[in-house]
C-alpha positions as CSV (number, residue, x, y, z in Angstrom):
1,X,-45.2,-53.1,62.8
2,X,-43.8,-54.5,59.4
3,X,-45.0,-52.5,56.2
4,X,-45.2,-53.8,53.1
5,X,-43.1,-52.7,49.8
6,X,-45.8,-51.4,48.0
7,X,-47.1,-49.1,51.4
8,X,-43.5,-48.3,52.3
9,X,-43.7,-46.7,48.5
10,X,-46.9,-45.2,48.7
11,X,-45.9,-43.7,51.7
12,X,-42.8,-42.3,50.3
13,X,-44.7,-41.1,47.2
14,X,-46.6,-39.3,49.5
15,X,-43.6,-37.4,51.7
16,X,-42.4,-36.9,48.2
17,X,-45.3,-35.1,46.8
18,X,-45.1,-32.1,49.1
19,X,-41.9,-30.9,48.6
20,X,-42.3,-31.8,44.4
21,X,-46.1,-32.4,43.8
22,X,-46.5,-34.2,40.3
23,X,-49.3,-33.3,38.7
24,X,-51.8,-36.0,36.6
25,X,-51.5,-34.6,33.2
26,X,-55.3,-34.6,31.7
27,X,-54.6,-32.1,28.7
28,X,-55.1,-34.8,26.2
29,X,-57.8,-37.0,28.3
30,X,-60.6,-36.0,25.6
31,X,-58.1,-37.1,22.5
32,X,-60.5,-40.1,21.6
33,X,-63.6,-39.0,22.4
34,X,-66.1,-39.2,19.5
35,X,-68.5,-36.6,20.0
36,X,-67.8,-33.2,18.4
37,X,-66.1,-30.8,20.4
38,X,-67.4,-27.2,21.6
39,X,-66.0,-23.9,20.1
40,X,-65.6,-21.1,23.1
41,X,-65.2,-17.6,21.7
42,X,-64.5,-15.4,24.9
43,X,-65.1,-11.7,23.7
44,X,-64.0,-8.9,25.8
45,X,-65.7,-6.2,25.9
46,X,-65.8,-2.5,27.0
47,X,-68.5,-1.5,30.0
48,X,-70.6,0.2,27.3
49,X,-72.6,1.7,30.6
50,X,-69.6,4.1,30.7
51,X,-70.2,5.2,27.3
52,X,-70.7,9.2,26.5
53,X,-74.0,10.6,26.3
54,X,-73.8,10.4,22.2
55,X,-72.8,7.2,22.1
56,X,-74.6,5.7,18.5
57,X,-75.8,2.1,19.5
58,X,-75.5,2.2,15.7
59,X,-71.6,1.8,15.5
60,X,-71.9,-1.4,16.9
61,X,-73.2,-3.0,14.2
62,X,-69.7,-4.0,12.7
63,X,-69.1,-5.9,15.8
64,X,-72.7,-7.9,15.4
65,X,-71.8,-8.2,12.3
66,X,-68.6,-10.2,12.7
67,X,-70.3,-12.1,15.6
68,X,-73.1,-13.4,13.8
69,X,-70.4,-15.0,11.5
70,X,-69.3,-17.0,14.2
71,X,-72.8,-18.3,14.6
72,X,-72.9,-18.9,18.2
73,X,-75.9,-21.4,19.8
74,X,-75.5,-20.6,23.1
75,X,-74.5,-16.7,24.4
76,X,-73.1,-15.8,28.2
77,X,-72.6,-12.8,29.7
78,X,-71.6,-10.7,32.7
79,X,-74.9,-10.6,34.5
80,X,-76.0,-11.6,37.4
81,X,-78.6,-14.9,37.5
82,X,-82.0,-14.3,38.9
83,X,-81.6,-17.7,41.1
84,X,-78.2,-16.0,42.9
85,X,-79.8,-13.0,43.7
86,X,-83.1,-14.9,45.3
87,X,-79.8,-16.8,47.6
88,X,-78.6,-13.4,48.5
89,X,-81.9,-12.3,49.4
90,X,-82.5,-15.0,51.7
91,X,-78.9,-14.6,53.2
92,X,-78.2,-10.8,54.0
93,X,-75.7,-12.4,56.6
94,X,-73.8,-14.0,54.5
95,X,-73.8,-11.7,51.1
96,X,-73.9,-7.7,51.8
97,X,-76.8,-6.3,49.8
98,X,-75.3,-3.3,49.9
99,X,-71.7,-4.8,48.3
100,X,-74.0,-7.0,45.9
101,X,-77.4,-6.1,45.6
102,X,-76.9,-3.2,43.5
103,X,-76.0,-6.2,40.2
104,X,-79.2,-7.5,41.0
105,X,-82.9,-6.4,39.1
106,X,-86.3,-5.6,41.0
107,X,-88.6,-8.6,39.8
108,X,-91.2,-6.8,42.2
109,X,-93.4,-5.6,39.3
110,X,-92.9,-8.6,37.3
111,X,-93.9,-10.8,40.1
112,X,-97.6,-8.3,40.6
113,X,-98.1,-9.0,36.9
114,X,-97.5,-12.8,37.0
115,X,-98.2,-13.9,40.0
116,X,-94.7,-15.5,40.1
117,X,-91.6,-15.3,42.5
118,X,-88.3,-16.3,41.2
119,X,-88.5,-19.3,42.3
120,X,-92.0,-19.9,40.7
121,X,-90.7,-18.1,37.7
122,X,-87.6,-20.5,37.0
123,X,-89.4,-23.1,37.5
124,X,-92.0,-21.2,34.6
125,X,-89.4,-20.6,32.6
126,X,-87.8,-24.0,32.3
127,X,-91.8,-25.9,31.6
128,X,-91.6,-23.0,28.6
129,X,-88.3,-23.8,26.9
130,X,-88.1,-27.3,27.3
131,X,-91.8,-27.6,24.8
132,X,-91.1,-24.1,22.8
133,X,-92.5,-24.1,19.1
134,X,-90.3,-23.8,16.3
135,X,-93.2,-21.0,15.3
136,X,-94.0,-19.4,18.6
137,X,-96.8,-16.7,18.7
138,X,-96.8,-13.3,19.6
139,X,-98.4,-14.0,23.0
140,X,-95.9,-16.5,23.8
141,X,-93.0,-14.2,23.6
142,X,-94.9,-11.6,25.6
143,X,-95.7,-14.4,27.9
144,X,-91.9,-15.8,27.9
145,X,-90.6,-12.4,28.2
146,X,-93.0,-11.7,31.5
147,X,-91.8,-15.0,33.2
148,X,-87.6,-13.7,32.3
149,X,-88.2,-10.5,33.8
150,X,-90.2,-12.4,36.9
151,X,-87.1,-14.7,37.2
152,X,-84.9,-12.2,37.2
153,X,-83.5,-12.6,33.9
154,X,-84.4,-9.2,32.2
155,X,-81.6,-9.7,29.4
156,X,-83.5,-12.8,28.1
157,X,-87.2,-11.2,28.2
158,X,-85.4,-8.6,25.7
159,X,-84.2,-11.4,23.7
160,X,-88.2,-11.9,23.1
161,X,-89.1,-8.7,23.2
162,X,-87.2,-7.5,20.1
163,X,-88.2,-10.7,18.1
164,X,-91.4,-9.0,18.2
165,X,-92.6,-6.9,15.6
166,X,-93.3,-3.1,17.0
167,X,-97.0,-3.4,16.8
168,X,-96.9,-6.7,19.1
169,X,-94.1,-5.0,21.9
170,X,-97.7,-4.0,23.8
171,X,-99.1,-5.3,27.0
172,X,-100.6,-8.6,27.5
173,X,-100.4,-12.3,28.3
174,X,-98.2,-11.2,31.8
175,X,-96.9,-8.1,29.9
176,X,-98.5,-4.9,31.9
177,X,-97.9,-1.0,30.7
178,X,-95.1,-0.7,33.2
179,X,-93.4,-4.0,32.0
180,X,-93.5,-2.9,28.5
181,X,-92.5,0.5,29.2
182,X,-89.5,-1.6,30.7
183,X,-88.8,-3.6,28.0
184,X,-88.5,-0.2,25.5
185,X,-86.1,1.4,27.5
186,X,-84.3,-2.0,28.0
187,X,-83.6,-2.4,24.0
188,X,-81.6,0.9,24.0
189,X,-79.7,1.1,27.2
190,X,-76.2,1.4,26.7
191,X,-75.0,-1.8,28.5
192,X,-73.4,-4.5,26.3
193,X,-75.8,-7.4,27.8
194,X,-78.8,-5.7,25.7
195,X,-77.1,-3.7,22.5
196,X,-74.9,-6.5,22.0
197,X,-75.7,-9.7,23.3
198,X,-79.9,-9.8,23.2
199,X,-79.4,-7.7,19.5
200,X,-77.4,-10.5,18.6
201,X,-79.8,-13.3,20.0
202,X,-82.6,-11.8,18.7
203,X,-80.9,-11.7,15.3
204,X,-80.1,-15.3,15.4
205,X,-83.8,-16.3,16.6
206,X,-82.4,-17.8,19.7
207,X,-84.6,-17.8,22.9
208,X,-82.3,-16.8,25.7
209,X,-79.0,-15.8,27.5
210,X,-77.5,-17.3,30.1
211,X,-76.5,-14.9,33.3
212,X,-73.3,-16.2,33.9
213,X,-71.9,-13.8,36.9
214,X,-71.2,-14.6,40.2
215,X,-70.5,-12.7,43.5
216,X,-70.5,-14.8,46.2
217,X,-66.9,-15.6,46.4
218,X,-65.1,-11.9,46.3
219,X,-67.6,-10.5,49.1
220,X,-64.5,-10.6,51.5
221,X,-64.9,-8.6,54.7
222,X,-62.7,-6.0,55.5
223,X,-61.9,-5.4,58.8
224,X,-60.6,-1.8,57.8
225,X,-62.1,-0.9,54.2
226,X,-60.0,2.1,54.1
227,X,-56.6,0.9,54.6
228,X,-57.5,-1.4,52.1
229,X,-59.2,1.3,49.8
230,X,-55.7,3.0,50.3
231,X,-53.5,0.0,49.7
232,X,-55.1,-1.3,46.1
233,X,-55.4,2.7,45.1
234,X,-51.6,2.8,45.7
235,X,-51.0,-0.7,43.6
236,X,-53.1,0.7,40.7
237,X,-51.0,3.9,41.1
238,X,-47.5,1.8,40.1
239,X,-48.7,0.8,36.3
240,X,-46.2,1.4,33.8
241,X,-46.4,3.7,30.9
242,X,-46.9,1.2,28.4
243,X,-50.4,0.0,30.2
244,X,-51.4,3.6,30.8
245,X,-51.2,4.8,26.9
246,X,-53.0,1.7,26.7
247,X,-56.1,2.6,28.8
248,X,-55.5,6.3,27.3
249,X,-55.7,4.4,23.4
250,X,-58.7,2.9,25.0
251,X,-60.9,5.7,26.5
252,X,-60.1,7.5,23.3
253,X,-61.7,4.8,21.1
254,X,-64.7,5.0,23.4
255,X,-65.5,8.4,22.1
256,X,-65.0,7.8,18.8
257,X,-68.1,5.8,16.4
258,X,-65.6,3.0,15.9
259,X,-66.8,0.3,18.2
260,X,-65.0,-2.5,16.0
261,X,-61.4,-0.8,16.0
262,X,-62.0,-0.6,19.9
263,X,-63.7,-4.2,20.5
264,X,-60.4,-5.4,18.5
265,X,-57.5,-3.7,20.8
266,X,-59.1,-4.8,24.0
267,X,-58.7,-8.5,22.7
268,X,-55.6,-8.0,21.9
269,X,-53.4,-10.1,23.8
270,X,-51.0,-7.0,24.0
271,X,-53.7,-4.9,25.9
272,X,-54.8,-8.1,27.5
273,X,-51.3,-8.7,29.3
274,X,-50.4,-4.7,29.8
275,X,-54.1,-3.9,31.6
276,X,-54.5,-7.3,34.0
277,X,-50.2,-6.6,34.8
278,X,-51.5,-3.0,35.7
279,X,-54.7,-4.0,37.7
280,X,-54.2,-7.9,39.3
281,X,-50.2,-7.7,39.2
282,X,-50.1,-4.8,40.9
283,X,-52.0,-6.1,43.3
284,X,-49.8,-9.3,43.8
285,X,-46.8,-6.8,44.4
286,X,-49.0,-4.7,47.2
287,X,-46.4,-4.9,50.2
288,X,-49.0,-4.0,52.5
289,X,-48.8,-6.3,56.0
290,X,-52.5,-7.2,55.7
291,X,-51.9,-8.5,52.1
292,X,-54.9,-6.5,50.9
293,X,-53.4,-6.9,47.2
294,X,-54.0,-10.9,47.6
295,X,-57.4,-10.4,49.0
296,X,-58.0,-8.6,46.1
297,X,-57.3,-11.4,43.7
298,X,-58.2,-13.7,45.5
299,X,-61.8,-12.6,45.3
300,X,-61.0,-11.8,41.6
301,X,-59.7,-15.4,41.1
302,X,-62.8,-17.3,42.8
303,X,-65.0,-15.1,41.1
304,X,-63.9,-15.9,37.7
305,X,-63.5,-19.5,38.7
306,X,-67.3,-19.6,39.6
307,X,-68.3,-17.6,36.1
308,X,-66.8,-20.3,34.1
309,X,-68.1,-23.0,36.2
310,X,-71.6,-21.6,35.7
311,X,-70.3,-21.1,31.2
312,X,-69.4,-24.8,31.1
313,X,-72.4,-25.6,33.1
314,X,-74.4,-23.6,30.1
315,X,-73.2,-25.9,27.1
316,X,-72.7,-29.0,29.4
317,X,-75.5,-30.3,27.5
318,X,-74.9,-29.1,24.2
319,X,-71.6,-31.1,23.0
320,X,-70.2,-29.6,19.9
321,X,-72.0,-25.9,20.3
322,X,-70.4,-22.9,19.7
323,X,-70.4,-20.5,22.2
324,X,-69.8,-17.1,23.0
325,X,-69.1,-15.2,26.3
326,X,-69.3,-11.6,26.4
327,X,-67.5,-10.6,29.4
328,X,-65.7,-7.2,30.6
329,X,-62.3,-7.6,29.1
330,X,-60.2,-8.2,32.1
331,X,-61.9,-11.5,32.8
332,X,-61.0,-12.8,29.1
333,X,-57.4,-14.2,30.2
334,X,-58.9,-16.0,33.0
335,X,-61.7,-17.3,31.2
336,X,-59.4,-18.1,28.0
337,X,-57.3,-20.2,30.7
338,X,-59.9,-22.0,32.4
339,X,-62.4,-22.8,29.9
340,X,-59.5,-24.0,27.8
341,X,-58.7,-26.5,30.2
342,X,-62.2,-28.2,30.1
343,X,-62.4,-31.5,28.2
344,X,-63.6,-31.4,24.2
345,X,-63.2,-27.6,24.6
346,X,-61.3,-25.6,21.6
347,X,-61.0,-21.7,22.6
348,X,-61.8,-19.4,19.5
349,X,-59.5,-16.3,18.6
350,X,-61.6,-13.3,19.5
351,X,-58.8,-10.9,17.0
352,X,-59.7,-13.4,14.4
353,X,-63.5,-13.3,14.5
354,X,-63.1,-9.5,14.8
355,X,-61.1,-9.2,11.8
C-alpha cells in the first residue's frame, strides 16, 4: 500500500508527538479581540467558620472596604450551588451524602413556604432576574430572597435580605416566621460567604452570588479509608518549619481584630507557595504503594478545575466585568493559574487591592 508524502508526515508527526508532545500555543489567541477584557481578582480567604467565639464581624470592615474599591459586578464563592446538591440527591449512588451532603442547605422549609422545589425555584429565580427593576420593592426582595433560599441558594437571599431596611426584614410575600428567623441569623454567622461576600453585595446593590463549588470530582472511594487517613496524616506531618511558623503567624492573626493584616499574608505568594508545598506537595511525595497522596490531589485538582469552569461560566456573558472570587486560600494558586489561562482574562493582584 503506497502512502503519500504528506500522510507519511502526518504519521510521523504523530509517532513524534508521544515521545515530545508540542503543544498549540493559545496564550496570545485573544491579542485582537475588540471587546474589553474581564478583571479576575481571586481573594483567599480564611474559613472564618473557624473563628473564636469573640470574633468582631466588625474588623472586617477594612477588608470590605478595600474590596469595594475594586468595584466588582459579579462575586463567587466557595459554596455549594443549589442545582448540584438537587443531582446529588437524585444520585446517592453515585455521590456519598454522607461525604457531601453535609455542604449542602435544607430548602425543605423554603420549599412549604413557596410551594417551590429546586428545580421549580431555579427556574423562579431566573424569570425574576432576567425582568428585575432598577427600583425593586420591598416585597420583591422578600419574594426574591424566598425563591434563593427555595433554590438552594441561601447566600443570595441574604444579599436581599440586608438590602432591606430593618422594619421590612419581616415575613411575607414567600418569607414565613421561620424563614426570616433564618435570614437574621444568616447576616451574622461567621462564615465568609455572608460577613463578607453578601455584606459586600448588598453594599454594592447587586442582586446575587454565584455558588461556585463543586464536589463531584474528589468523592473518590477508598477501598481502605484508614490507610489512607494514615498515609495523608503522615504527608501533612513532613512540612517544613518555614510553612509551620506560617500557619502558626496565621492562627495568631485569627485571634487578633485585624482581619486586613491577616486577609493580606494569606495572599501572599510567600504563604501561598509555603502552605499548598506543605498540604498538596506533601501529598505528591506520599510513598505509600496505593498512591493515596495522588488520589488526594487528584480529587483536589478536578475539583478546582470544575470551580473555575463553573467562575468563567459566571461572567461568560458579561465581557469586560470585574470579578471577584472569594475562595479558601489554598485554592487561590489554582484558580490564579487556570482562570489566567482563559481568553480576554487579566488576573488582579489580591496584595494590591488589599494594600
Amino acid at each position: 500500500m503506497r502512502l503519500f508524502p504528506l500522510a507519511i508526515a502526518i504519521a510521523l508527526a504523530g509517532a513524534g508527538s508521544l515521545a515530545n508532545a508540542q503543544q498549540v500555543d493559545i496564550s496570545k489567541l485573544d491579542a485582537g479581540m475588540p471587546a474589553p477584557r474581564t478583571q479576575v481578582l481571586v481573594l483567599g480567604s480564611a474559613h472564618l467558620s473557624g473563628m473564636p467565639k469573640d470574633f468582631k464581624a466588625e474588623s472586617l470592615q477594612p477588608v470590605l472596604d478595600r474590596l469595594a474599591a475594586y468595584r466588582p459586578d459579579i462575586i463567587t464563592i466557595e459554596s455549594l450551588p443549589g442545582e448540584q446538591c438537587d443531582l446529588i440527591a437524585r444520585h446517592p449512588a453515585i455521590y456519598s451524602p454522607k461525604d457531601i451532603g453535609p455542604y449542602c442547605r435544607s430548602t425543605a422549609a423554603a420549599k412549604a413556604a413557596t410551594g417551590l422545589d429546586v428545580p421549580a425555584a431555579i427556574a423562579e429565580q431566573k424569570t425574576l432576574l432576567k425582568h428585575w427593576p432598577q427600583n425593586p420593592t420591598a416585597a420583591q426582595r422578600r419574594h426574591l430572597a424566598s425563591v434563593f433560599l427555595a433554590a438552594g441558594d441561601d447566600p443570595s437571599a441574604v444579599v436581599q435580605w440586608l438590602q432591606l431596611s430593618k422594619a421590612e426584614r419581616r415575613s411575607g410575600d414567600g418569607i414565613d416566621g421561620e424563614l426570616a428567623k433564618k435570614l437574621d441569623t444568616l447576616t451574622t454567622r461567621n462564615n465568609e460567604n455572608y460577613l463578607v461576600a453578601a455584606a459586600l453585595a448588598a453594599r454594592l446593590g447587586l442582586q446575587r452570588l454565584y455558588s461556585t463549588d463543586d464536589h463531584t470530582g474528589d468523592n473518590i472511594e477508598i477501598d481502605d479509608e484508614a490507610a489512607y487517613e494514615k498515609a495523608i496524616m503522615a504527608a501533612w506531618g513532613t512540612a517544613s518549619k518555614e510553612a509551620l511558623q506560617a500557619r502558626e503567624r496565621q492562627d495568631a492573626l485569627a485571634k487578633s481584630d485585624d482581619m486586613l493584616t491577616l486577609y493580606r499574608f494569606v495572599n501572599q505568594p510567600g504563604y501561598q507557595h509555603l502552605a499548598i508545598d506543605a498540604d498538596f506537595g506533601g501529598a505528591l511525595r506520599d510513598p505509600s504503594p496505593q498512591h493515596f497522596g495522588r488520589l488526594y490531589v487528584a480529587g483536589w485538582e478536578t475539583r478546582n478545575l470544575r470551580m473555575v469552569a463553573n467562575i468563567r461560566a459566571a461572567f461568560a456573558y458579561h465581557p469586560g466585568a470585574r470579578v471577584l472570587s472569594i475562595v479558601g486560600s489554598s485554592h487561590k494558586p489554582w484558580f490564579d493559574t487556570f482562570l489566567g489561562q482563559m481568553q480576554g482574562v487579566d488576573i488582579v493582584d489580591a496584595e494590591t487591592v488589599l494594600k
